[in-house]
VEXTI-811584 format. One record per residue (C-alpha): x, y, z. Coordinates in steps of 0.001 Angstrom, whole numbers, padded with zeros to 6 digits, always signed. Layout:
% residues N
XYZ/...
This chain:
% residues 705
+000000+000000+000000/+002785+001897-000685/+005316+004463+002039/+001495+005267+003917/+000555+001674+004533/+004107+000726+005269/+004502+003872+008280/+001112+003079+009858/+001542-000602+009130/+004717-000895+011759/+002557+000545+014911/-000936-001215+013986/+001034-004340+013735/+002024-003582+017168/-001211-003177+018143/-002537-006102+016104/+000043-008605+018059/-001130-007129+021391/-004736-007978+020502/-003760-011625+019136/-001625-012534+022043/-004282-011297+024142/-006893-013674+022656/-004958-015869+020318/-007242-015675+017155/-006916-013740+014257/-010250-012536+013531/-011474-011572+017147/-008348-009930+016973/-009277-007500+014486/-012545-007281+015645/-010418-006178+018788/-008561-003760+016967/-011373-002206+015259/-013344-001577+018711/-009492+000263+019871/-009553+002431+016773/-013382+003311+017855/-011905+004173+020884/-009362+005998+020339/-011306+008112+017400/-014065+008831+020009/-012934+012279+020915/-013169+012685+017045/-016457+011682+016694/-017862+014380+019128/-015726+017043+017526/-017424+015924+014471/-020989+016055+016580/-020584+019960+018344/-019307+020937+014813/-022349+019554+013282/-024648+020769+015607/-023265+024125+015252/-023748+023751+010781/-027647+022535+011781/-027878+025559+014060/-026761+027937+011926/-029140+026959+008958/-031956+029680+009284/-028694+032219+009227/-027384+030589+006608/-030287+030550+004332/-030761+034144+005085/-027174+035298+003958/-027586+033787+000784/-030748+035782+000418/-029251+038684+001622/-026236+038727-000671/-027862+036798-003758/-026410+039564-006191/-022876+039138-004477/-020911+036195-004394/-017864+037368-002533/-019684+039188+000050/-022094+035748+000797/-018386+034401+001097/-017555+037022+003563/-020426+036733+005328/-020331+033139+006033/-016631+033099+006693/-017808+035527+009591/-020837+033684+010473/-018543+030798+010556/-015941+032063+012676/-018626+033806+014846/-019709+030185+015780/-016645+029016+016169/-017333+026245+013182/-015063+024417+010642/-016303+023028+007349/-013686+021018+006894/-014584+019157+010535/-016728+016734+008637/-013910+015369+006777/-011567+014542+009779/-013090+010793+010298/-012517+010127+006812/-008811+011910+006741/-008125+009463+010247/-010014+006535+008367/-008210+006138+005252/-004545+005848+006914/-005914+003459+009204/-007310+001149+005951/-003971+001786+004321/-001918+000441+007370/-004422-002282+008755/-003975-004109+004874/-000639-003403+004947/-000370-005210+008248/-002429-008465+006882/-000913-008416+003637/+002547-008059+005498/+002503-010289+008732/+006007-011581+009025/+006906-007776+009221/+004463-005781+011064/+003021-008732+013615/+005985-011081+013970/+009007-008579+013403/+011199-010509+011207/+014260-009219+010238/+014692-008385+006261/+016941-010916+005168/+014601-013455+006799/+011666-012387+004742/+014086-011819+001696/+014979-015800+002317/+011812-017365+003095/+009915-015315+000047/+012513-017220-002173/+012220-020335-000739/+008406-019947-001332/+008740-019235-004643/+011408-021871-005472/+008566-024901-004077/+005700-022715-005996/+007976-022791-009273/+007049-019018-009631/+009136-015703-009355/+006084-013991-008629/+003850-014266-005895/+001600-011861-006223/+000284-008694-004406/+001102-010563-000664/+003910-012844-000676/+004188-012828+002944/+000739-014796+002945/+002314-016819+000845/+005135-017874+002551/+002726-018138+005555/+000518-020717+003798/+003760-022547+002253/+005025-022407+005903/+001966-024218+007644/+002351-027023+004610/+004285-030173+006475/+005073-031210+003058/+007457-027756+003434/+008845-027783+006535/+012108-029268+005767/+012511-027372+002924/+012518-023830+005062/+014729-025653+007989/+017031-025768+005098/+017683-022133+005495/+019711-022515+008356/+022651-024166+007001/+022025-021024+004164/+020898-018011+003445/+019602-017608+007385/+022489-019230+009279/+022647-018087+012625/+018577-017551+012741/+016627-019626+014814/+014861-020572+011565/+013059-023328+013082/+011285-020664+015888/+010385-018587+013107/+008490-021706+011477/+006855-022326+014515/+005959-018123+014584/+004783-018847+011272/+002348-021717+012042/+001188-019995+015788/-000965-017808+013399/-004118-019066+012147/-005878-016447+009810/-008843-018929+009721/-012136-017368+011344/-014943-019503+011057/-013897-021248+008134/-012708-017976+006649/-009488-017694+005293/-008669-013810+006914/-005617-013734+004112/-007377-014546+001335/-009312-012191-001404/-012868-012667-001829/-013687-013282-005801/-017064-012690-008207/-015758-015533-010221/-015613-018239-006908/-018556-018588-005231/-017059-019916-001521/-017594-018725+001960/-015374-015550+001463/-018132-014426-001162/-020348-013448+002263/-017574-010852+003478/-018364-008484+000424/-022178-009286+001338/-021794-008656+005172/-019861-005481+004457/-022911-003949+002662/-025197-005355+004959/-023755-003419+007583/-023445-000321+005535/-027233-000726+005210/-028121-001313+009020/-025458+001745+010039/-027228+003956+007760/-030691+003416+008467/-029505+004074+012326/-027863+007118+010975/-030548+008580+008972/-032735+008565+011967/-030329+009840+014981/-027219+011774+012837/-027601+015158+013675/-026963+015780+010159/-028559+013633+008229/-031718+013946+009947/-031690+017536+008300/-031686+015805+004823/-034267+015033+002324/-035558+011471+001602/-033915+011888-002105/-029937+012785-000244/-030324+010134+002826/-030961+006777+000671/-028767+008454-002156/-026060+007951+000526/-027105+004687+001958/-027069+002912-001517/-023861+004597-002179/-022543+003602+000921/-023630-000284+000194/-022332-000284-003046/-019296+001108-001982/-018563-001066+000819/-019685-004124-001037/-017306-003486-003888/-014183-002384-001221/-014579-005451+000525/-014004-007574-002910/-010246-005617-003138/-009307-006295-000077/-008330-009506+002208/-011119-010501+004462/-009428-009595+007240/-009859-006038+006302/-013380-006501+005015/-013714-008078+008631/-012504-004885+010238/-014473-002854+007467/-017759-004978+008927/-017477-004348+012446/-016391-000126+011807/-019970-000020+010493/-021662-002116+013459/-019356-000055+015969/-020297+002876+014332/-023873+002714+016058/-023032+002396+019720/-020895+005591+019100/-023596+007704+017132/-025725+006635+020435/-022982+007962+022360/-022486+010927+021355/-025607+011832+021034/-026631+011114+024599/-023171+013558+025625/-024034+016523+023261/-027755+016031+022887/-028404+018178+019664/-031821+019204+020784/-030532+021426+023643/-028828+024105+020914/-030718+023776+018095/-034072+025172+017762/-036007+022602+015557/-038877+024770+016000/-037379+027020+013402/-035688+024749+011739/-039570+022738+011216/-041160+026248+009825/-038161+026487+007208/-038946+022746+006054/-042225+023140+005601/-042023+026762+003813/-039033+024824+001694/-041363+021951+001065/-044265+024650-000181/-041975+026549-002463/-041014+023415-003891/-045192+022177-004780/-045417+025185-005786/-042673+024879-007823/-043951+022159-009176/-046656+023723-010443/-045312+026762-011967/-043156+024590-013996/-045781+022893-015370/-048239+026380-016161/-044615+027488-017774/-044537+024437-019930/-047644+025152-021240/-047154+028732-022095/-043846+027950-023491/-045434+025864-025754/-048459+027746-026352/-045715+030798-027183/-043933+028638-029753/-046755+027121-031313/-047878+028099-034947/-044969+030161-035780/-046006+032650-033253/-042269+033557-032433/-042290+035087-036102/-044986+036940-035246/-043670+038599-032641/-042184+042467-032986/-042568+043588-029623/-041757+041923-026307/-041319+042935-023022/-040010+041035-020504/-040190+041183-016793/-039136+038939-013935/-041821+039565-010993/-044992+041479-010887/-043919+044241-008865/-041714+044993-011915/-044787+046232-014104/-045239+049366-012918/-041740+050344-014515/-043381+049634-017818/-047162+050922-017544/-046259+054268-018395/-044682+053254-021596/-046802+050608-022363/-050128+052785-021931/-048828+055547-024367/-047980+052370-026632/-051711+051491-026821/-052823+054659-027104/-050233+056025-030107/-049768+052801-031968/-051877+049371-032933/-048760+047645-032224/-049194+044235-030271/-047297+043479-027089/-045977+040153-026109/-045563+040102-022296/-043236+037413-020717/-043096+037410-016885/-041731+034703-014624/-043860+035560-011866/-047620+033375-012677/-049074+035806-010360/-047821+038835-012569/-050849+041397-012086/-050593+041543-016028/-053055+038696-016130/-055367+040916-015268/-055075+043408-017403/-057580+042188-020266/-056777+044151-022797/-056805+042282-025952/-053249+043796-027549/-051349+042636-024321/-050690+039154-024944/-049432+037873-021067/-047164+034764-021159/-045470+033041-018125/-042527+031672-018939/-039990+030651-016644/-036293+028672-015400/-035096+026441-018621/-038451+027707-020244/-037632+030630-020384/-033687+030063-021223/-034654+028734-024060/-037611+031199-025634/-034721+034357-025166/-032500+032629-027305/-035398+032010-029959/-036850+034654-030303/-037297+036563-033760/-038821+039640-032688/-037594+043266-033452/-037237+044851-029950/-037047+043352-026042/-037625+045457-023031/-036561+044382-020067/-035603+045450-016541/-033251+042581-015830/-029437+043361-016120/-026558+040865-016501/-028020+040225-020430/-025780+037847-022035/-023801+037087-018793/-026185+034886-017064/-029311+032614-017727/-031031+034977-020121/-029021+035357-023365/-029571+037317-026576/-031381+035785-029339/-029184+032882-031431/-032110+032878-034192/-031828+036906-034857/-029106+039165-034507/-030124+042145-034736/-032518+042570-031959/-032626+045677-030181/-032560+045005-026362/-033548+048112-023922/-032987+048462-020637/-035457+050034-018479/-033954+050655-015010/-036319+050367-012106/-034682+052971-009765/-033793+055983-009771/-030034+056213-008212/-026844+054940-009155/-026687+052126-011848/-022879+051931-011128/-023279+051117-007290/-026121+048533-007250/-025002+046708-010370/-022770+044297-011172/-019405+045419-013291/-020886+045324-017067/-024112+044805-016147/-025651+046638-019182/-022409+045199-021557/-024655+043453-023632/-027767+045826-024148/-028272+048275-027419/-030625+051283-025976/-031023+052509-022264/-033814+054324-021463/-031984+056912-018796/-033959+057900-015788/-031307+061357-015516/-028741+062521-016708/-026891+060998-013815/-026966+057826-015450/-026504+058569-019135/-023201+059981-018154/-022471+056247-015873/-023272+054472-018737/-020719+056377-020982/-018201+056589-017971/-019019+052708-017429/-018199+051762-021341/-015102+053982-021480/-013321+051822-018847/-014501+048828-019952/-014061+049099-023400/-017228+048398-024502/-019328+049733-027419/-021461+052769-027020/-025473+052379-026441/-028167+054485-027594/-028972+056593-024858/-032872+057816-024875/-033613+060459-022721/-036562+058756-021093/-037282+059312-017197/-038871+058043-014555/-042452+055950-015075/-042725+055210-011436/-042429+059185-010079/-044324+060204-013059/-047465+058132-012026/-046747+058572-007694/-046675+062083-008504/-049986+061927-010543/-051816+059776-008116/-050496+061808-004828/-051770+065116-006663/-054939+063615-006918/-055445+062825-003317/-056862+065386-001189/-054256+066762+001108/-055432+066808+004937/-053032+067310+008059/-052560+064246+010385/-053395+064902+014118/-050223+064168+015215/-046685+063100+012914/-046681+060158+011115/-043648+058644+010921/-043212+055614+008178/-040303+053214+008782/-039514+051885+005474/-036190+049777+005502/-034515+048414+002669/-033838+044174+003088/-030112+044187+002395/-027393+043286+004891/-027681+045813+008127/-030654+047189+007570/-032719+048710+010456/-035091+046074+010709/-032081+043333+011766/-029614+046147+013492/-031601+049164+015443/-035435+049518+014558/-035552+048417+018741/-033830+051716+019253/-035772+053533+016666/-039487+052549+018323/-038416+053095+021561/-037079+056433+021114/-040457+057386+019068/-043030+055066+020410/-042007+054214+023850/-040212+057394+025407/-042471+059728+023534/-046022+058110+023678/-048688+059713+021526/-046794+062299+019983/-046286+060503+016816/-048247+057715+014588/-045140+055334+013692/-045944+052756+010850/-043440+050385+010089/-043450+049111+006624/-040772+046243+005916/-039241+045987+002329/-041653+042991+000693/-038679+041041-000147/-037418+040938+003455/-040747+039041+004132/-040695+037323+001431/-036710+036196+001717/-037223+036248+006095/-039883+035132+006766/-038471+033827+010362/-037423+036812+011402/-040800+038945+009990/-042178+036406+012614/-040226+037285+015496/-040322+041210+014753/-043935+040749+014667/-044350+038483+017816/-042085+041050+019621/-044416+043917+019279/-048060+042852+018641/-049094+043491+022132/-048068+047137+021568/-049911+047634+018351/-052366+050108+018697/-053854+053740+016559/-050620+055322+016448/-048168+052090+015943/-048527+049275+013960/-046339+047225+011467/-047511+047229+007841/-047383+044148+005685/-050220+044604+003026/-047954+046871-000403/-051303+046558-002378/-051558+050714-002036/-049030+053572-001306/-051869+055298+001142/-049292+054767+003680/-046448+056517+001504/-048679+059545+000506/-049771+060152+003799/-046685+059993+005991/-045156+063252+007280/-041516+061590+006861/-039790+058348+006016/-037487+056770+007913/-034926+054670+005813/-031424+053143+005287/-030559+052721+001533/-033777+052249+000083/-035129+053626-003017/-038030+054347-001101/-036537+057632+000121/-036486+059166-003090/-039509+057809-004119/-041138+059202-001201/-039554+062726-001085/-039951+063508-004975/-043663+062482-005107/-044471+064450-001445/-041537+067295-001560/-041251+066031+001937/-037924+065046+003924/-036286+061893+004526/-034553+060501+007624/-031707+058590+006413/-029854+055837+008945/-026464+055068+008054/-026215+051515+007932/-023620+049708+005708/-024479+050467+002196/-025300+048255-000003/-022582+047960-002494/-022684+045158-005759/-020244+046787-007797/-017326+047081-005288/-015199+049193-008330/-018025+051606-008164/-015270+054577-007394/-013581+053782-010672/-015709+056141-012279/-015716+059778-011460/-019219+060755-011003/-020329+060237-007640/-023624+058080-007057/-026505+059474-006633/-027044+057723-003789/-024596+059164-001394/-024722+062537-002510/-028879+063560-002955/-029001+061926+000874/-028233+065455+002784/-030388+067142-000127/-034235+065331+000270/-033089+065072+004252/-030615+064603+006643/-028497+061425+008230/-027598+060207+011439/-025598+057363+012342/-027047+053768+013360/-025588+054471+017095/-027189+057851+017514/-030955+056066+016740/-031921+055759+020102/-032281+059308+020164/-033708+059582+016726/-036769+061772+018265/-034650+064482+018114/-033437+064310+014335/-037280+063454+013592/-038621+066889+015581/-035588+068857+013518/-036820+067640+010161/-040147+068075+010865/-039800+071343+011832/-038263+072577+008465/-040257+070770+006280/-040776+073694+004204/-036943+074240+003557/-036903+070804+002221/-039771+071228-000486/-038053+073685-001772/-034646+071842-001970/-036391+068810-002951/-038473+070555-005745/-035197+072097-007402/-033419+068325-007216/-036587+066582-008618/-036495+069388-011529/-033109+068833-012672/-032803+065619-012185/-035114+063645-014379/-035435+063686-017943/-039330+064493-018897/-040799+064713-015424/-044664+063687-016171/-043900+062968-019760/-041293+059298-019703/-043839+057439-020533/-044703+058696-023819/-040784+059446-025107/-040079+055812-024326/-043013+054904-026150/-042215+057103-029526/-038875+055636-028791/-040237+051992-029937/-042914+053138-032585/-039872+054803-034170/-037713+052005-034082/-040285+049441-035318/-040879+051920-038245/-038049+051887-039020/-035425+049528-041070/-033781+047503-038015/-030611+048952-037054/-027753+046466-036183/-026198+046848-032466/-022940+047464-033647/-024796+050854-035804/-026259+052332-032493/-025109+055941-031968/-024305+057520-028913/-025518+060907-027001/
């Protein structure tokens, strides 16, 4: 087995002839040896059990990092390497067993294969003479992967005694060659009327062909233990615990025919012994004392849900798909917008209602949301589709139309590509924000697109800062706006104005990493709510993808303050109207588009917390314009730092009281900034008529500013 076998080979042997002179057979001897390597890896085994129960424990955290971070894979990296630390956990824990186990194998065949060296300690020359001798009465010069089994079996042949007792007027004179025989012959590798030395066979069908069987048999019974008491695998699905199980059968049925039986033997009882210590361990570091299955229950059953539901989708996709492709209408097709969740229509409506009222043009709509709120639109020139996952891979790289619209960046680099059927589709990029494209985006997020529609001219000049030091082509640059303030400012306008009896103060976090629900909203409603009692009406309104994405810890906010909730405090979880928005005094926020959203539709002020900010593009200083971000924060309000929030009241009473400084601050930013304030929708409209009018353009012909 090579330098590894032959290292740990010398002290297991030792150990080995302890165990056989102790009970003078071979086999129980192993068995023996196996229980002492149990033993001995026992303080192993529960390192392997407190690290596990600290990977089981920190699931729900888990599972919320990669929801928090799903647009940044080295910061989910950095988060669980802290998360990890934090808990004092090693991944690579789970591998120490196996890193112990496989040394152990190594030397334990090395010690049956090699007896007269590891168990009996003969010198070299001794094994040098009697391997020759062997081969001399076989008429062989080889004997095979073990010669020192063969000599042994040669050895305890009468018919060659003499013929070894020979040596010692040879090659071994002045060896007690006759003690060695006797050494030799004291060993019996027979257990049961199994030969320990010998290799089991598919091609002989004796008693050694039940070792391979046994050793999978007990690969069965140990998992079946395991998948009901293993802290770990308890945690894993039907589909992952039998995967394992027949792997681990097949496996151990198949070792078990490379090896002697003796090792298979020692392979057979590791399983067996394996269940006493799972008990063992279990009963010393009883999992259910730190973890809270509670949680961890909720999270299976909302992970079961998601995956029915799932289920379903996939198969309403499948039929859309198809319906989509069906009778050549892909040819059909000029106009398609595309949008990943419902939420995301309202960056289009504006556009898309100037469409139908200034053209006869039909529009294909592709959402991967089946609840899109396009459905139920009924207009007979929207054609709704739900397409989505390998559906919808597919269809984008199929399609023949003459323009996409789409809100979903990363074109090209991800799951959606550009079309392989036609080339010369124009793809535009609606943004569905307002600030900084080059903060909140990945690096060449908008590489691959022809036209942006820009919401300022903030971002036209990003996008021509962005290409410059990346070296990509120039996109056509319409000077669009902003759909979503156009129609908040329309529908706020409308509303007739009245003054709240007292402040209302609307707490409307962003869901990133830090934000105020998961670092100081406790400091936040007890400065407001509980030092200052009635004076103000405090509604907090969580992003709806930190419900949707946490939902565990929704729970817990909610639980934490229901018995509070009264007229003037209450947490908001129904987004199905901006009543809320239009009729707040002031927002209080982190980095949430909300703030701007809020100030430029009400001309009122914004209380900013200074949490970390969320940051995709870490290069975002690369380019020289500042985002928008950071620097329009001290214009529509003022910030204060997450420590000073437990004596927000005061930063809240200063804002309030120059409300009317703001609106006129605000008013002058909301002027300059956007392009066609009231008016996007219809220049992103004429935009597309235009285009479609016109002969298609290839990308490479698009002009620039």
């Amino acid at each position: 087995m090579g330098i590894v076998g032959e290292i740990l080979g010398t002290p297991l042997g030792y150990i080995m002839k302890l165990c056989y002179d102790l009970i003078h057979n071979y086999g129980f001897a192993i068995i023996v040896f196996t229980l002492f390597t149990k033993v001995i890896l026992f303080p192993v085994s529960m390192l392997v059990q407190k690290n596990s129960v600290k990977m089981i424990k920190m699931k729900p955290e888990l599972d919320a990092l990669k929801y928090q971070y799903i647009d940044d894979k080295d910061g989910l990296l950095d988060a669980q390497a802290a998360l990890y630390k934090r808990e004092k956990y090693s991944p690579f824990a789970g591998t120490i067993p196996l890193l112990i186990q496989l040394p152990l194998i190594f030397g334990l065949i090395d010690v049956v294969y090699r007896p007269l060296k590891h168990i009996l300690h003969f010198p070299a020359e001794a094994i040098s003479a009697f391997t020759a001798k062997a081969s001399e009465l076989l008429g062989t010069a080889e004997l095979g992967s073990s010669p020192e089994l063969v000599v042994m079996r040669c050895a305890n042949d009468p018919a060659n005694q003499q013929a070894f007792l020979d040596l010692q007027n040879g090659a071994l004179s002045g060896h007690d060659v006759g003690g060695m025989l006797e050494k030799m012959q004291s060993i019996d590798m027979n257990f049961f009327g199994f030969d320990l030395s010998a290799v089991p066979s598919v091609a002989v069908l004796n008693l050694l062909f039940l070792i391979p069987v046994l050793a999978g048999l007990s690969a069965l019974i140990m998992c079946v233990v395991q998948n009901k008491i293993n802290v770990l695998q308890i945690e894993q699905g039907p589909l992952a615990k039998w995967g394992m199980t027949v792997f681990m059968i097949a496996f151990s049925t198949y070792f078990a025919f490379l090896v002697p039986a003796g090792v298979g033997v020692y392979w057979i009882f590791g399983n067996l012994f394996s269940i006493p210590v799972m008990y063992l361990v279990n009963l010393i570091y009883n999992p259910k004392k730190y973890i809270d299955y509670k949680t961890l229950n909720k999270l299976k059953e909302k992970a079961k849900a998601e995956r029915e539901q799932k289920r379903a989708d996939n198969k309403l996709s499948r039929r859309y798909y198809k319906e989509l492709c069906a009778n050549h209408n892909l040819s059909k097709m000029r106009l398609m917008f595309y949008s990943e969740q419902s939420g995301f229509y309202k960056y289009f409506e504006n556009i898309i209602d100037a469409l139908l009222q200034n053209s006869d043009e039909i529009i294909y709509y592709v959402t991967s949301d089946p609840r899109d709120a396009i459905f139920q639109k009924n207009n007979p020139r929207i054609k709704p589709y739900y397409v989505a996952g390998n559906h919808l891979i597919a269809l984008m790289m199929k399609l023949e139309c003459r323009i996409v619209v789409m809100t979903t960046p990363d074109l090209e680099k991800y799951h959606i590509k550009r079309s392989k059927v036609r080339k010369n589709i124009e793809y535009i990029y609606v943004d569905h924000g307002c600030t900084s494209i080059n903060l909140t985006y990945r690096p060449g997020a908008l590489d691959y697109f022809d036209t942006v529609f820009a919401v300022s001219r903030n971002q036209g000049i990003e996008v021509r800062e962005i290409e410059q030091l990346r070296g990509t082509r120039k996109k056509r640059i319409v000077k669009c706006g902003y759909g979503l303030i156009d129609n908040m400012t329309q529908a706020y306008e409308k509303l007739e104005k009245t003054q709240n009896e007292r402040p209302t103060i609307l707490i409307a976090p962003s869901w990133q990493y830090d934000n105020i629900l998961d670092s100081c909203v406790d400091d936040i409603i007890e400065s407001l709510v509980g030092r200052n009692g009635d004076k103000y009406k405090v509604i907090v309104r969580p992003h709806p993808q930190y419900i949707r994405r946490f939902p565990l810890q929704m729970e817990s906010i909610l639980e934490k303050y229901r018995d509070r909730f009264n007229e003037n405090f209450k947490i908001e979880t129904d987004f199905s109207s901006n009543v809320t928005v239009y009729t707040a005094d002031m927002v209080i926020t982190d980095w949430s588009a909300i703030a701007f959203e809020f100030s430029f539709t009400t001309l009122k002020p914004t209380l900013f917390v200074n949490t970390q900010m969320k940051v995709v593009n870490r290069d975002y200083k690369k380019i020289k314009l500042k985002p928008f971000d950071i620097t329009a924060r001290n214009v529509v309000g003022k910030s204060v730092e997450k420590e000073e929030t437990a004596d927000i009241a005061g930063a809240v009473e200063e804002l309030l009281a120059h409300q009317a400084d703001y609106k006129q601050s605000i008013a002058e930013l909301k002027e300059s900034y956007f392009y066609n304030l009231g008016h996007s929708g219809e220049v992103g409209a004429q935009y597309i008529i235009d285009r479609l009018s016109a002969k298609p353009a290839c990308a490479e012909e698009a002009d620039g500013e």
